[in-house]
PyMOL Python script that loads the backbone (N, CA, C, O; Angstrom):
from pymol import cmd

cmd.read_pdbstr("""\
ATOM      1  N   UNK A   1       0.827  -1.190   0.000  1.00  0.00           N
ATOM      2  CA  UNK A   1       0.000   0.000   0.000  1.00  0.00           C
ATOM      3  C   UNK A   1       0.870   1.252   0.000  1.00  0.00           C
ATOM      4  O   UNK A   1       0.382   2.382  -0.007  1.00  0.00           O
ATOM      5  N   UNK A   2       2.493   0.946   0.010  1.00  0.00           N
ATOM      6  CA  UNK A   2       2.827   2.092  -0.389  1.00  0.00           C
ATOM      7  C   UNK A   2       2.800   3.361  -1.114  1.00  0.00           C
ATOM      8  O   UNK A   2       3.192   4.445  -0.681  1.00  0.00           O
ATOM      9  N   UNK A   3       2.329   3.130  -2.190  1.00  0.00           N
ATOM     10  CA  UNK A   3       2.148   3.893  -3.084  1.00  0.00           C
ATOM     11  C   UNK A   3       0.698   4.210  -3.536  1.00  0.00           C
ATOM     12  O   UNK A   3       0.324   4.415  -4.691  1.00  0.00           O
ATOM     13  N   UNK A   4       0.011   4.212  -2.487  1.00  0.00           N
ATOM     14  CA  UNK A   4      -0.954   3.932  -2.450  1.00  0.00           C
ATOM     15  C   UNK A   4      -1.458   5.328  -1.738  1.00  0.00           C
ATOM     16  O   UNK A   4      -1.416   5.381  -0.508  1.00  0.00           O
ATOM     17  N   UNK A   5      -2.091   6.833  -2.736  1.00  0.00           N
ATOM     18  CA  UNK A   5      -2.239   7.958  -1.820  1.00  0.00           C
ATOM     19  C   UNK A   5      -3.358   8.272  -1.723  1.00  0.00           C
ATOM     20  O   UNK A   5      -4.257   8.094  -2.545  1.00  0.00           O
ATOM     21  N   UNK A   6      -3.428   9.009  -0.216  1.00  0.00           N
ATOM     22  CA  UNK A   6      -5.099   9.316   0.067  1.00  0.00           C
ATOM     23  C   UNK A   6      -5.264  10.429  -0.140  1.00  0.00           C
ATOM     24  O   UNK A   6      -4.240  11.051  -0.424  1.00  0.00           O
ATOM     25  N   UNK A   7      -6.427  11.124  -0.108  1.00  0.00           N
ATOM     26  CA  UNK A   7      -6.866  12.333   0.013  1.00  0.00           C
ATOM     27  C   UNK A   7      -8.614  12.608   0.934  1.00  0.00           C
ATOM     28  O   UNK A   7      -9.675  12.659   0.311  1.00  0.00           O
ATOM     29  N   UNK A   8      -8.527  12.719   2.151  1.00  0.00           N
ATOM     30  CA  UNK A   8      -9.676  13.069   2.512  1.00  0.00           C
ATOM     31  C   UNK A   8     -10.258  14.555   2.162  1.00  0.00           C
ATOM     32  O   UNK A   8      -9.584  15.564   1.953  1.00  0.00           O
ATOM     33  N   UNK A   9     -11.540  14.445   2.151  1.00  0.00           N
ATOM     34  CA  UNK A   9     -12.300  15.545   1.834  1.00  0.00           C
ATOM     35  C   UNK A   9     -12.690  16.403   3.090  1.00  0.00           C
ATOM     36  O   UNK A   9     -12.192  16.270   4.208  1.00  0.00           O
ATOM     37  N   UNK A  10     -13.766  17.402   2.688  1.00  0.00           N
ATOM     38  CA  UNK A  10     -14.380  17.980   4.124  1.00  0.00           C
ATOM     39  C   UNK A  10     -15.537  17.234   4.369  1.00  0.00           C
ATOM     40  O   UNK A  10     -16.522  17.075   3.649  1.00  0.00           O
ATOM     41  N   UNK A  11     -15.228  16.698   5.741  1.00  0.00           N
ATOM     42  CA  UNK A  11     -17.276  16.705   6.704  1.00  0.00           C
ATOM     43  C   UNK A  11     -18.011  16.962   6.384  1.00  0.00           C
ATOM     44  O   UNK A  11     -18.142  18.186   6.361  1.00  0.00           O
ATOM     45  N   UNK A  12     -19.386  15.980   5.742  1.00  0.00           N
ATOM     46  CA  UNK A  12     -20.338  16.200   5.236  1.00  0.00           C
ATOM     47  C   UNK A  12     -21.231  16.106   6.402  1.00  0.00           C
ATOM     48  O   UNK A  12     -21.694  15.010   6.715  1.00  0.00           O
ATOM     49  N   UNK A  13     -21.506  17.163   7.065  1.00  0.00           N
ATOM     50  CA  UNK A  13     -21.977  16.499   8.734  1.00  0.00           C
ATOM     51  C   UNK A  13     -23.823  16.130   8.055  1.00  0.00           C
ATOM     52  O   UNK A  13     -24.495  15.397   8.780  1.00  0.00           O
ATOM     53  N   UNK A  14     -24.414  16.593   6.894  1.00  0.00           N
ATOM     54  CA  UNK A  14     -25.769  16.219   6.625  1.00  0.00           C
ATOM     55  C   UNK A  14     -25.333  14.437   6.605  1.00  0.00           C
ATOM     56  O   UNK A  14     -25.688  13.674   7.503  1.00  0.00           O
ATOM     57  N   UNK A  15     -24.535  14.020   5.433  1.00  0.00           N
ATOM     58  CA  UNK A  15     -24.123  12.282   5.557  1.00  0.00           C
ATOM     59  C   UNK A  15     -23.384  11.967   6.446  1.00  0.00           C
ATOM     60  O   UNK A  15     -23.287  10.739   6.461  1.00  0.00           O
ATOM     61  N   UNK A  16     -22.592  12.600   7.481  1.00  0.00           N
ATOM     62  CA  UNK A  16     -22.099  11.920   7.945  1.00  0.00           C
ATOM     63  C   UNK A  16     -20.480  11.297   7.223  1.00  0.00           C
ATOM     64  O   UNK A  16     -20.202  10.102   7.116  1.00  0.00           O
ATOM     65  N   UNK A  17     -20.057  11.843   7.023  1.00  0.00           N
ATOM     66  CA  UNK A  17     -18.937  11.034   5.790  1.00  0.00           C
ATOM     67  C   UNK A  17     -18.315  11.864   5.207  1.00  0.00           C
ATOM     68  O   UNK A  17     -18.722  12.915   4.711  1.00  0.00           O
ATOM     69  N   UNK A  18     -17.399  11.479   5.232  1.00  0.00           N
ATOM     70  CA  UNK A  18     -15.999  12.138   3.876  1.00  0.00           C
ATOM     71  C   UNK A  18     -15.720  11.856   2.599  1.00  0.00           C
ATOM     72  O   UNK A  18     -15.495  10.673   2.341  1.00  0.00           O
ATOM     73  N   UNK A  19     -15.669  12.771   1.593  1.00  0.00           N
ATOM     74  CA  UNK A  19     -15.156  11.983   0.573  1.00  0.00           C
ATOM     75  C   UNK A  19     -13.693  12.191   0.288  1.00  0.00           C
ATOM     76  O   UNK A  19     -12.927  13.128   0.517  1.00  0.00           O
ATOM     77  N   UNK A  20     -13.497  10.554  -0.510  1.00  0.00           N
ATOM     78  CA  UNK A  20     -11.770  10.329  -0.349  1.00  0.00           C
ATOM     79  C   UNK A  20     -11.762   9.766  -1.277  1.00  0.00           C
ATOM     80  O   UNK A  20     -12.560   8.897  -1.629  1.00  0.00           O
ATOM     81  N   UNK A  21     -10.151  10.483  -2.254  1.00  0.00           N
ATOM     82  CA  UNK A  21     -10.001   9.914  -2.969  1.00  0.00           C
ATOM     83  C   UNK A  21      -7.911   9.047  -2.979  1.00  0.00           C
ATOM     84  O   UNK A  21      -6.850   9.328  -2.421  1.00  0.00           O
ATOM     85  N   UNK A  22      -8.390   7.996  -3.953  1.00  0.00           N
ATOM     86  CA  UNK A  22      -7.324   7.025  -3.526  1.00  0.00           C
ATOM     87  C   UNK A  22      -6.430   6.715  -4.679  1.00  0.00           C
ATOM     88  O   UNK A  22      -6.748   5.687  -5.277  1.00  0.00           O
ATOM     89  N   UNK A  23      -5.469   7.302  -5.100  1.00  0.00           N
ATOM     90  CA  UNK A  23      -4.529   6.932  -6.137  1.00  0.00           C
ATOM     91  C   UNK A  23      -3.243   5.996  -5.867  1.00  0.00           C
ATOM     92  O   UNK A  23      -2.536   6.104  -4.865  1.00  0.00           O
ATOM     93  N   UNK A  24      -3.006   4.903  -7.081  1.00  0.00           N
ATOM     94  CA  UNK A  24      -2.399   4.495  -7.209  1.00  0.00           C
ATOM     95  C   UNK A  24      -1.847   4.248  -8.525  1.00  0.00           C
ATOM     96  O   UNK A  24      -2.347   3.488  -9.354  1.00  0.00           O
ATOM     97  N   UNK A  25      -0.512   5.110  -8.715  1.00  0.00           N
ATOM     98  CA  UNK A  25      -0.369   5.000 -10.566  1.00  0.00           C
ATOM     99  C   UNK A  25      -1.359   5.871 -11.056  1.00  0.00           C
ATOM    100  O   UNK A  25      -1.413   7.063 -10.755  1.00  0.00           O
ATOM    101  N   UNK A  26      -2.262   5.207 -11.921  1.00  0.00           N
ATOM    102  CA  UNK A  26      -2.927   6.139 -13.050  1.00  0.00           C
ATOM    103  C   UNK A  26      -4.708   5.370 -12.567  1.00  0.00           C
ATOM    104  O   UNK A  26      -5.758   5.458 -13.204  1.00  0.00           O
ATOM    105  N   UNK A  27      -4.492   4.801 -11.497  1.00  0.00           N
ATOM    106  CA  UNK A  27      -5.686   4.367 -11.299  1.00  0.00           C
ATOM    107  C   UNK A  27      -6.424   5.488  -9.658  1.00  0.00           C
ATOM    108  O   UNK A  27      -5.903   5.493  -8.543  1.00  0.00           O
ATOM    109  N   UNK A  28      -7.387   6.092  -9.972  1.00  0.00           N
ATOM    110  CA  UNK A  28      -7.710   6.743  -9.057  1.00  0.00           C
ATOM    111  C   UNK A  28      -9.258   6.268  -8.892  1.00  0.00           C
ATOM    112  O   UNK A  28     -10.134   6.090  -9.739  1.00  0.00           O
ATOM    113  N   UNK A  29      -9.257   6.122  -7.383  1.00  0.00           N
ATOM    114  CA  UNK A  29     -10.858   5.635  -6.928  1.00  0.00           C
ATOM    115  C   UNK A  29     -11.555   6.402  -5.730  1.00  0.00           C
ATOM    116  O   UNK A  29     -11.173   6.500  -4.564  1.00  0.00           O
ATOM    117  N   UNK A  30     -12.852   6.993  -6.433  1.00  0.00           N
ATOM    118  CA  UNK A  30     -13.201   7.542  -5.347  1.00  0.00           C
ATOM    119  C   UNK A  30     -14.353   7.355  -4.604  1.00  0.00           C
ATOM    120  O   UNK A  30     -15.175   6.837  -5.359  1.00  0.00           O
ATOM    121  N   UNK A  31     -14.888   7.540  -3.353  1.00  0.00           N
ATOM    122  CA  UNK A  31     -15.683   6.670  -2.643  1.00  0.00           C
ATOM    123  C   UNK A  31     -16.066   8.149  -1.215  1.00  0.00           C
ATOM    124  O   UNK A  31     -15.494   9.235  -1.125  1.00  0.00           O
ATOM    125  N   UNK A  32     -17.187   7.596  -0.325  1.00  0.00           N
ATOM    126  CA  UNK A  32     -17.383   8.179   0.526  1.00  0.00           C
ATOM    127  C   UNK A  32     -17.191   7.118   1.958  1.00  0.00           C
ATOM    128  O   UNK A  32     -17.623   5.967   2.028  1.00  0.00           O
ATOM    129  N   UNK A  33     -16.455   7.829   3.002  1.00  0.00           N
ATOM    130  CA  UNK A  33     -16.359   6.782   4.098  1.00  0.00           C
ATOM    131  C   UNK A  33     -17.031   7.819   5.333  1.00  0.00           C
ATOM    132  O   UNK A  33     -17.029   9.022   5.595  1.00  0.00           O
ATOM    133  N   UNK A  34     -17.656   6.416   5.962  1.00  0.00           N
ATOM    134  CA  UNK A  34     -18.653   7.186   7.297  1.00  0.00           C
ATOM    135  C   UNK A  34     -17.341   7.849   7.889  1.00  0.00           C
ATOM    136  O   UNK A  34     -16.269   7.246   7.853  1.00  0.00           O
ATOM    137  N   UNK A  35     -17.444   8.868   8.328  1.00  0.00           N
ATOM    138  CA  UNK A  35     -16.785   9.327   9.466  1.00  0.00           C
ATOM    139  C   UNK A  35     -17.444   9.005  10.504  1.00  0.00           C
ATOM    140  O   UNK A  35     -18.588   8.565  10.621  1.00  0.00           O
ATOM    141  N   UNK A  36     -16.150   9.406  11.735  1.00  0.00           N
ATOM    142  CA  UNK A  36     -16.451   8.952  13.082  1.00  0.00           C
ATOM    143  C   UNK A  36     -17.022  10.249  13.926  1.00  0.00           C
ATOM    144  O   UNK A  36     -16.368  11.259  13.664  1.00  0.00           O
ATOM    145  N   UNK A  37     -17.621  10.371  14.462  1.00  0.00           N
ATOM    146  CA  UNK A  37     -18.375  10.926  15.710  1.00  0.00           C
ATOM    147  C   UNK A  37     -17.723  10.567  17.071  1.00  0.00           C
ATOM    148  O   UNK A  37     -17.459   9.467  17.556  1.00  0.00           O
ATOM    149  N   UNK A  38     -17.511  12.066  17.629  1.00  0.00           N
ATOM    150  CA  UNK A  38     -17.640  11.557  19.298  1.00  0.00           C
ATOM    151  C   UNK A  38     -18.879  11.752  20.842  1.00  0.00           C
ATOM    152  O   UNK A  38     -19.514  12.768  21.125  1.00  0.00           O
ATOM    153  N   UNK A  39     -18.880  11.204  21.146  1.00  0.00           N
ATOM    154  CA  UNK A  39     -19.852  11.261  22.036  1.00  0.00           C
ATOM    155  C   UNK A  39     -20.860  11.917  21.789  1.00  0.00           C
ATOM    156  O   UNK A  39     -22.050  11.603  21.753  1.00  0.00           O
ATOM    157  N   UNK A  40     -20.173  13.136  21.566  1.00  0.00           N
ATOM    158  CA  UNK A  40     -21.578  14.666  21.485  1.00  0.00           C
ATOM    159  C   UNK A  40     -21.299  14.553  20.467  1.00  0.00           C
ATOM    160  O   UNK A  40     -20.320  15.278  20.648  1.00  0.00           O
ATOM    161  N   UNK A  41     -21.203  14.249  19.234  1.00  0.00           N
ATOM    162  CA  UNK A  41     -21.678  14.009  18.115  1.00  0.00           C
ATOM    163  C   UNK A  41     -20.792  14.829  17.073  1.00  0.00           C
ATOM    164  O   UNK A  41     -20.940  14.686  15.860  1.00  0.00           O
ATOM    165  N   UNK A  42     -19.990  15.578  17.559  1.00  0.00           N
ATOM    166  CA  UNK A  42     -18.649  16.644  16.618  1.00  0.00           C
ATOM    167  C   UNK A  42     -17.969  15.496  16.106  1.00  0.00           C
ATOM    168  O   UNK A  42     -17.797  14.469  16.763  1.00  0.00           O
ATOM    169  N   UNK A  43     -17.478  15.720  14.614  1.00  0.00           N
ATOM    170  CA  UNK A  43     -16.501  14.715  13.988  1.00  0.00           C
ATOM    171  C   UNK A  43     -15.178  14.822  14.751  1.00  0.00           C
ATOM    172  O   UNK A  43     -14.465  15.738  15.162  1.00  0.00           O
ATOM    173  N   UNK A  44     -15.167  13.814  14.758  1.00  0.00           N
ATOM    174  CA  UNK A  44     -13.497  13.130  15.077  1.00  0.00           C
ATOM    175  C   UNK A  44     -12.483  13.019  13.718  1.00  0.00           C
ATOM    176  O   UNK A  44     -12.635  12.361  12.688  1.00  0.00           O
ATOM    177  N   UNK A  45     -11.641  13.721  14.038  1.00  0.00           N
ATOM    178  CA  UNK A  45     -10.679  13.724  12.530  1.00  0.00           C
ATOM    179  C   UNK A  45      -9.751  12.869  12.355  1.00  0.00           C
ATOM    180  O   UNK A  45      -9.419  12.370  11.280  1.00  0.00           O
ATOM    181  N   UNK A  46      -9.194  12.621  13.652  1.00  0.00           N
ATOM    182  CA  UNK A  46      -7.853  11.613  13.808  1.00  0.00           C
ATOM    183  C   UNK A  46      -8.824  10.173  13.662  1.00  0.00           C
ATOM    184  O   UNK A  46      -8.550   9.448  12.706  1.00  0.00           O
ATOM    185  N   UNK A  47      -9.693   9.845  14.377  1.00  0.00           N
ATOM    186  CA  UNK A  47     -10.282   8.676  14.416  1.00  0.00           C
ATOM    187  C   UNK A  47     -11.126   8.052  12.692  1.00  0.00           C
ATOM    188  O   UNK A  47     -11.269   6.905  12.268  1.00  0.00           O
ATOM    189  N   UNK A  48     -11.518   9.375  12.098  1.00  0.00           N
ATOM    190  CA  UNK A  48     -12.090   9.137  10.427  1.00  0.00           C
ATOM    191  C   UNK A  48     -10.723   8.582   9.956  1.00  0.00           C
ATOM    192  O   UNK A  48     -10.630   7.435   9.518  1.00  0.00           O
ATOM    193  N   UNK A  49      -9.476   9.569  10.073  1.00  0.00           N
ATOM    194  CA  UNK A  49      -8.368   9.237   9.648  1.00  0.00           C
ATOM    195  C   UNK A  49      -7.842   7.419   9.425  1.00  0.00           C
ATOM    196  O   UNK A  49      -7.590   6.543   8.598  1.00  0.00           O
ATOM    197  N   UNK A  50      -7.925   7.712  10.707  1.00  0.00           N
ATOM    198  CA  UNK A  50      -7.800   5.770  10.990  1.00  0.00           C
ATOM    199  C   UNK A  50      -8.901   4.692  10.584  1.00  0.00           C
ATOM    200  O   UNK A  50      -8.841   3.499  10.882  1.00  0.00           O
ATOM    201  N   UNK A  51     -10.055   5.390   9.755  1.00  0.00           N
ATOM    202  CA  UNK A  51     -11.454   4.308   9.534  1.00  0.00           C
ATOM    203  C   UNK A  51     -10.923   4.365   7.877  1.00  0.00           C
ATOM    204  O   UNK A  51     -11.174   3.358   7.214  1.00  0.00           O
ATOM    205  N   UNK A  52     -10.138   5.600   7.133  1.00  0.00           N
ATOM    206  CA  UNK A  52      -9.863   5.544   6.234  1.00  0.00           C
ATOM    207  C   UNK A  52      -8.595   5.124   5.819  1.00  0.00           C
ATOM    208  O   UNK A  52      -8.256   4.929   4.652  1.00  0.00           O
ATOM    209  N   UNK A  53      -7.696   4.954   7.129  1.00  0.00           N
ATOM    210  CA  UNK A  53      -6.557   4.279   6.585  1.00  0.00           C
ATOM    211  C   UNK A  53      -6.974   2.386   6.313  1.00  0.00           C
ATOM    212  O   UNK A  53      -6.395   1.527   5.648  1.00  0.00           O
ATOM    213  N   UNK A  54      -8.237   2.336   7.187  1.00  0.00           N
ATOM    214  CA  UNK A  54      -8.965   0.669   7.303  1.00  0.00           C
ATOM    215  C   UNK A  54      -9.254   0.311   5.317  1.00  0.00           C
ATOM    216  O   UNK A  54      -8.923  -0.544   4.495  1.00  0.00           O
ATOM    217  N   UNK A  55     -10.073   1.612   5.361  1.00  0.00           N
ATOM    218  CA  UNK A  55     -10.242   1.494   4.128  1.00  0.00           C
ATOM    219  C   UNK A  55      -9.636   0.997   2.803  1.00  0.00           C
ATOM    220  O   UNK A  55      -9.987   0.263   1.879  1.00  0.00           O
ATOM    221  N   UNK A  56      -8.209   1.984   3.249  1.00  0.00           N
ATOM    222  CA  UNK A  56      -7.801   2.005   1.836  1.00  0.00           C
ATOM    223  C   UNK A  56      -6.597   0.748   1.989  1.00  0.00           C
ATOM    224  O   UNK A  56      -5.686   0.654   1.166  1.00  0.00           O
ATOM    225  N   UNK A  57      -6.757  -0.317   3.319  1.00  0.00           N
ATOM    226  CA  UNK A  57      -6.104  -1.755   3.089  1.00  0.00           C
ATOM    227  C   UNK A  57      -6.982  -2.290   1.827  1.00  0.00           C
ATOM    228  O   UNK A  57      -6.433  -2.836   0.869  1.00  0.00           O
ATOM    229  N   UNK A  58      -8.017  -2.144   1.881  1.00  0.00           N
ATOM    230  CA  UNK A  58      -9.022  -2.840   0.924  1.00  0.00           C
ATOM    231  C   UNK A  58      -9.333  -2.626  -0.405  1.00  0.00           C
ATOM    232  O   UNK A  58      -9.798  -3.340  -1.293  1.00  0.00           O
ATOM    233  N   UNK A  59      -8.940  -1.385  -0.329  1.00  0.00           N
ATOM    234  CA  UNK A  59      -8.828  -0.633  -1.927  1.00  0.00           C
ATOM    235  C   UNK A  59      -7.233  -1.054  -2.510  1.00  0.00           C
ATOM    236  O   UNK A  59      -6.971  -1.743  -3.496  1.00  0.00           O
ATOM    237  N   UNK A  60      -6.590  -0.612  -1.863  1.00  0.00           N
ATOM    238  CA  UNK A  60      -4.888  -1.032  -2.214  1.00  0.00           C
ATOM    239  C   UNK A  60      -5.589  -3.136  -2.727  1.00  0.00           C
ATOM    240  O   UNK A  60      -5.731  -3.487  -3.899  1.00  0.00           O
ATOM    241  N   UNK A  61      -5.789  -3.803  -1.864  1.00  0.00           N
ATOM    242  CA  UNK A  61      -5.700  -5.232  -1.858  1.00  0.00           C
ATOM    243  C   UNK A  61      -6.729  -5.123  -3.720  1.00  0.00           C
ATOM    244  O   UNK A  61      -6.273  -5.414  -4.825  1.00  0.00           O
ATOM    245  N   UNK A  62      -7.755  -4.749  -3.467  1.00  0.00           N
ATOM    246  CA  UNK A  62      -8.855  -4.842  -4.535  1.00  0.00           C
ATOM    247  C   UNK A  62      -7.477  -3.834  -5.702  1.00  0.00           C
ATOM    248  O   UNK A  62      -7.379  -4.318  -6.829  1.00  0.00           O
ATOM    249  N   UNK A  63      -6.978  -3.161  -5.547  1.00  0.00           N
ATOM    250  CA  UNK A  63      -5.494  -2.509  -7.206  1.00  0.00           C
ATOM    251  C   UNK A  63      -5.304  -4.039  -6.482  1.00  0.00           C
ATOM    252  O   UNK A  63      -6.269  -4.378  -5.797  1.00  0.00           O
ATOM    253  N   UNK A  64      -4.684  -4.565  -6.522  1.00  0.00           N
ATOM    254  CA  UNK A  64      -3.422  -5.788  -6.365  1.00  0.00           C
ATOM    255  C   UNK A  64      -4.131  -6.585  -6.951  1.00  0.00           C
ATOM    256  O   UNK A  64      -3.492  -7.242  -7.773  1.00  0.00           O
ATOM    257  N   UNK A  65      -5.341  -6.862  -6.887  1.00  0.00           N
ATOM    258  CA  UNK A  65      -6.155  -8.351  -7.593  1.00  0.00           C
ATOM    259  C   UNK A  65      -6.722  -7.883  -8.684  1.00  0.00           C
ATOM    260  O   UNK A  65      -7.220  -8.806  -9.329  1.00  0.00           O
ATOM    261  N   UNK A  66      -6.861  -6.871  -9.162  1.00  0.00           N
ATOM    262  CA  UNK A  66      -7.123  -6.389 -10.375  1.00  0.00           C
ATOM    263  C   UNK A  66      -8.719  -5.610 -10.778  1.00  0.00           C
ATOM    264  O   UNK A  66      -9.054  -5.163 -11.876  1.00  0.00           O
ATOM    265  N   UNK A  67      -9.509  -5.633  -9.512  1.00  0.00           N
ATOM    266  CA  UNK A  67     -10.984  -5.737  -9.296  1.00  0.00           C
ATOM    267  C   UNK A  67     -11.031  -4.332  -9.367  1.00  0.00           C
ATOM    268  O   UNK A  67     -12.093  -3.937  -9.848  1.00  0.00           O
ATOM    269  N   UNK A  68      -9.939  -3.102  -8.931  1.00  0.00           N
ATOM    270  CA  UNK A  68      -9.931  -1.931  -9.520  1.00  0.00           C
ATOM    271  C   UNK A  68      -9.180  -1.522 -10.320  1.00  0.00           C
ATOM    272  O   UNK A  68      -7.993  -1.631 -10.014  1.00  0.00           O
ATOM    273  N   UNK A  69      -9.484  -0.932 -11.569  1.00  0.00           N
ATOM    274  CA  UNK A  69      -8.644  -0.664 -12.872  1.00  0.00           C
ATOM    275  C   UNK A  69      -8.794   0.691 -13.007  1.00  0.00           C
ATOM    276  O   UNK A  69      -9.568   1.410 -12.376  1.00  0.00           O
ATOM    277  N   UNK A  70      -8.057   0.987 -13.817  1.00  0.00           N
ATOM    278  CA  UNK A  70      -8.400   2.425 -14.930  1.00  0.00           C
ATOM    279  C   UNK A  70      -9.312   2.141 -15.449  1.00  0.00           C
ATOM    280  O   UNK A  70      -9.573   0.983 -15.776  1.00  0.00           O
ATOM    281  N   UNK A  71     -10.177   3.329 -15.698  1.00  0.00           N
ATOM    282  CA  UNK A  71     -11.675   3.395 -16.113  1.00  0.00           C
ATOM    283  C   UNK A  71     -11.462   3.513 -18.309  1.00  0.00           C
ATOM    284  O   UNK A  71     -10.816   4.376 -18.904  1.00  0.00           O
ATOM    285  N   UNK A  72     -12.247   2.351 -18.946  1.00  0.00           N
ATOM    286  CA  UNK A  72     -12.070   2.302 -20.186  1.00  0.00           C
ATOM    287  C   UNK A  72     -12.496   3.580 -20.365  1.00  0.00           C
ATOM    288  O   UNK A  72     -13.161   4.119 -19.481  1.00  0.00           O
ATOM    289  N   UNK A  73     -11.978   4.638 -22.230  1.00  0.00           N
ATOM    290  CA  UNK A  73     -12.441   5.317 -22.020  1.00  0.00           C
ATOM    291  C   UNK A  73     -13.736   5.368 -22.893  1.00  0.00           C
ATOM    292  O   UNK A  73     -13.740   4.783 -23.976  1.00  0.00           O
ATOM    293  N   UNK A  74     -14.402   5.782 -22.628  1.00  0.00           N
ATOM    294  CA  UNK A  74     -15.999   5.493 -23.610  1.00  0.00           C
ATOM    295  C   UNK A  74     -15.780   5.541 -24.694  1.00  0.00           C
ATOM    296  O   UNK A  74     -16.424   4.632 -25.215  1.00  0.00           O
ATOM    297  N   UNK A  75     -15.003   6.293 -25.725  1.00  0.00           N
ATOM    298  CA  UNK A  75     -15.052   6.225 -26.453  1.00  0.00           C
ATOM    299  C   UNK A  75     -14.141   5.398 -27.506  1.00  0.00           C
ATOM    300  O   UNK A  75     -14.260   5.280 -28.725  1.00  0.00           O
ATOM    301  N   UNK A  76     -13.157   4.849 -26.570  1.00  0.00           N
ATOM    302  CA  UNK A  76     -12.409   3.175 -26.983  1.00  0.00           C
ATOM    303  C   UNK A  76     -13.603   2.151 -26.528  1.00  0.00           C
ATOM    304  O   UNK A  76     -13.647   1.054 -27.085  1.00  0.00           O
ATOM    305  N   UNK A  77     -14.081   2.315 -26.035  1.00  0.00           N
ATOM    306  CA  UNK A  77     -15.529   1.362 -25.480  1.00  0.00           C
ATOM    307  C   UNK A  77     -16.306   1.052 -26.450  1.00  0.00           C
ATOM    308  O   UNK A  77     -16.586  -0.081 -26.844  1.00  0.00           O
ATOM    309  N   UNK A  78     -16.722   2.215 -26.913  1.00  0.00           N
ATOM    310  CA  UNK A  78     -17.989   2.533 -28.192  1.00  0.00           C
ATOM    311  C   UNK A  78     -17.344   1.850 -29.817  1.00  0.00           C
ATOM    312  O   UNK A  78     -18.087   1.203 -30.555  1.00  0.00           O
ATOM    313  N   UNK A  79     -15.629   2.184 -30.222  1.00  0.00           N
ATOM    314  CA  UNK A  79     -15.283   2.254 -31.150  1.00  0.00           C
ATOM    315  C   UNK A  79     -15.338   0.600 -31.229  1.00  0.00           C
ATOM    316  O   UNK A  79     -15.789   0.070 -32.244  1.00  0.00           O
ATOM    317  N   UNK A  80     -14.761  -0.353 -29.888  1.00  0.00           N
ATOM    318  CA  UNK A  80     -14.771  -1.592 -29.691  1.00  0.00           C
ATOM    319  C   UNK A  80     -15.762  -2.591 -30.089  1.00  0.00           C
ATOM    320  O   UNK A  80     -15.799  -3.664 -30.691  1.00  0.00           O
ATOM    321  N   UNK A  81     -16.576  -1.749 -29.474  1.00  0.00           N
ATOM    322  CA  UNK A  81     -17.793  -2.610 -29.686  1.00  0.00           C
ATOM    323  C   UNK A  81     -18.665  -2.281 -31.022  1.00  0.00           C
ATOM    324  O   UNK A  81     -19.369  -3.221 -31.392  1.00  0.00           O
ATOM    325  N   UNK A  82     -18.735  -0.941 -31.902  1.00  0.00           N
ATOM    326  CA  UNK A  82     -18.476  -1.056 -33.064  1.00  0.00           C
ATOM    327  C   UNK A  82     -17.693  -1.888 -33.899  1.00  0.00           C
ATOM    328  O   UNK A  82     -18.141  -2.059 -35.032  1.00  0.00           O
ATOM    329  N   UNK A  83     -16.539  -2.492 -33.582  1.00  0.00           N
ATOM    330  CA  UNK A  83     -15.856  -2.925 -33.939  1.00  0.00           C
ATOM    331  C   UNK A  83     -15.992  -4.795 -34.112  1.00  0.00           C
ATOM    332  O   UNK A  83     -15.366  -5.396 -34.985  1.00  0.00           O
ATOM    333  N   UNK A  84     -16.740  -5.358 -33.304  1.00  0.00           N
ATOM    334  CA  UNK A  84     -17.159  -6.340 -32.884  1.00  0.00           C
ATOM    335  C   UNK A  84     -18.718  -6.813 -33.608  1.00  0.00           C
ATOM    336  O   UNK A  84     -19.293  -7.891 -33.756  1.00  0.00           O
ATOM    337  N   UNK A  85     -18.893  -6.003 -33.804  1.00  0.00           N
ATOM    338  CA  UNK A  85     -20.663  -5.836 -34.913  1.00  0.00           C
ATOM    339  C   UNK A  85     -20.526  -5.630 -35.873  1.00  0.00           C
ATOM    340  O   UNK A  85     -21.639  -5.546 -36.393  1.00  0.00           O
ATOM    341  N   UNK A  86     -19.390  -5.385 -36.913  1.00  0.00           N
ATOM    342  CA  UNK A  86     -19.117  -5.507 -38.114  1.00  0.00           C
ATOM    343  C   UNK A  86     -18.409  -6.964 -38.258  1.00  0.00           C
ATOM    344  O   UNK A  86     -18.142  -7.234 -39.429  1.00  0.00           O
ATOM    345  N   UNK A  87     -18.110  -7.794 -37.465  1.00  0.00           N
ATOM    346  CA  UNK A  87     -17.224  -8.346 -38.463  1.00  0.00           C
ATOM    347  C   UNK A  87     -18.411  -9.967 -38.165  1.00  0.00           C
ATOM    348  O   UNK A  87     -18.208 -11.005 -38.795  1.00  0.00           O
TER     349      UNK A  87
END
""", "prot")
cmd.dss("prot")
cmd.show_as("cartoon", "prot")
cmd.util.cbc("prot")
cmd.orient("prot")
């Protein structure tokens, strides 16, 4: 997961959650993670921190098995599959 970089967003205190995004190479994934709350209900930053470092074991593991890629681009998508109906 070295190479593996985060970026949290700002407190969405209506969801509850951060958005974060996760690069590795040329593959970037982005997602929303609950943030944490304390007692009285103010976000916890260090503790989201650590729910998103949980996270991105799973995102790093999912780049390693191949289940997240670079996104095709539509229009190599479109030309492809044009390409596949002619012949």
């Amino acid at each position: 997961m070295s190479d593996l970089k985060i970026k949290i967003g700002a407190f969405d205190a209506k969801t509850r959650s951060v958005p974060v995004t996760f690069t590795s190479g040329d593959i970037k994934h982005e997602r929303s993670v609950n943030a944490v709350l304390n007692d009285d209900g103010a976000y916890d930053k260090a503790a989201t921190k650590s729910r998103v470092d949980e996270v991105a074991r799973g995102v790093a593991h999912k780049i390693g098995l191949g289940v997240l890629t670079v996104p095709v681009v539509e229009e190599a998508a479109t030309q492809t599959a044009d390409s596949a109906t002619t012949e």
